[in-house]
N, C-alpha and C positions, 0 to 999 in steps of 0.2 A: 096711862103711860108713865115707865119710873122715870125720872131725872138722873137719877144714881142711888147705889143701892151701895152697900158695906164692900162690896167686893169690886167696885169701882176702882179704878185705878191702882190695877193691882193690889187691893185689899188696903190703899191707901185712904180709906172712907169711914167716917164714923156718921154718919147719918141715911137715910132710907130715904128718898122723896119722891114722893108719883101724885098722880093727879087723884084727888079723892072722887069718891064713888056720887056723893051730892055737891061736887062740886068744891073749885080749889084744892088747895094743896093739901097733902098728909105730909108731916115730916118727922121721922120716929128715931133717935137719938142711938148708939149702939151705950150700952151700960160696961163693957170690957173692949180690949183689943189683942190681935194676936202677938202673943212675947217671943217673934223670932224675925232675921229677917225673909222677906218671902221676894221668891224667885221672879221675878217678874216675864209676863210670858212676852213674846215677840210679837211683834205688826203681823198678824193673819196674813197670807200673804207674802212674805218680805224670806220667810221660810218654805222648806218640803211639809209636807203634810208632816211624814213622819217625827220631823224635828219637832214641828209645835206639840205632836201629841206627846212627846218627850217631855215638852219642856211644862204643857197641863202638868201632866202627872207627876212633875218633883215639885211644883207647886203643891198641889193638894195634897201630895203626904206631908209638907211642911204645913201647910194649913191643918189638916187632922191632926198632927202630934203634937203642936205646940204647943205649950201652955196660954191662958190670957193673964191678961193683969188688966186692974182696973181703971178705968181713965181718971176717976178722981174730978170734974167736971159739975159743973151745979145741977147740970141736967140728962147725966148719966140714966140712960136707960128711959127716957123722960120723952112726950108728944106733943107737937106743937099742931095747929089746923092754919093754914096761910089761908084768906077768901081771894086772893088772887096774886097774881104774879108778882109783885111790886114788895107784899107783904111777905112772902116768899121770899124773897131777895133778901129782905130786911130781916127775915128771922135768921136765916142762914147768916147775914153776916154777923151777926148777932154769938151765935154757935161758934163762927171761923174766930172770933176776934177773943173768946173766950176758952180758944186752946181746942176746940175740935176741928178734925181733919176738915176739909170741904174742897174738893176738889175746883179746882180755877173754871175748869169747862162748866162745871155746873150754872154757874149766874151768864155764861154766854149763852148755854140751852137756855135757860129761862126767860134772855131779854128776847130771844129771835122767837118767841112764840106769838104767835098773832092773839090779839083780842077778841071775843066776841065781839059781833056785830051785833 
């Protein structure tokens, strides 16, 4: 399951985070960001079909044409392995406090995930 991915909040995300394959977290840094701003799309829903597919599509040619620029960051481009939610939490904030995006919903998904039993 991802957490958030680069394109999270309207492309407002510099890290990747899903649940790894043996267990705990993966969480994989972006190394650039896009140099424009980008369109944000609307609440699914909240439009006609047609408008959102509108508003996709001037997103993602602003996403294909942009240039990147680099983040500059200690851990540009760089992989972290969380063993569980808590350590998770703590790398991310970790990442957020050290000038990478991390979106706010992220560490609410994270607290509301049940434990194994």
């Amino acid at each position: 399951m991802s957490i958030c991915r680069f394109s999270s909040a309207n492309w407002a995300c510099d890290v990747y985070c899903y649940e790894a394959i043996g267990g705990g977290y993966a969480i994989e840094v972006a190394k650039n960001r896009i140099a424009a701003d980008i369109p944000k799309l609307p609440r699914i829903g909240s439009v006609g079909s047609q408008a959102y597919l509108d508003a996709y599509r001037e997103q993602r040619e602003v996403i294909h044409n942009a240039p990147r620029e680099m983040i500059g960051g200690p851990h540009d481009g760089g992989s972290f392995h969380a063993p569980d939610e808590q350590s998770c939490i703590q790398t991310l904030r970790m990442l957020r406090s050290e000038g990478y995006r991390v979106p706010a919903f992220v560490f609410a998904l994270l607290e509301e995930i049940p434990e194994d039993d």
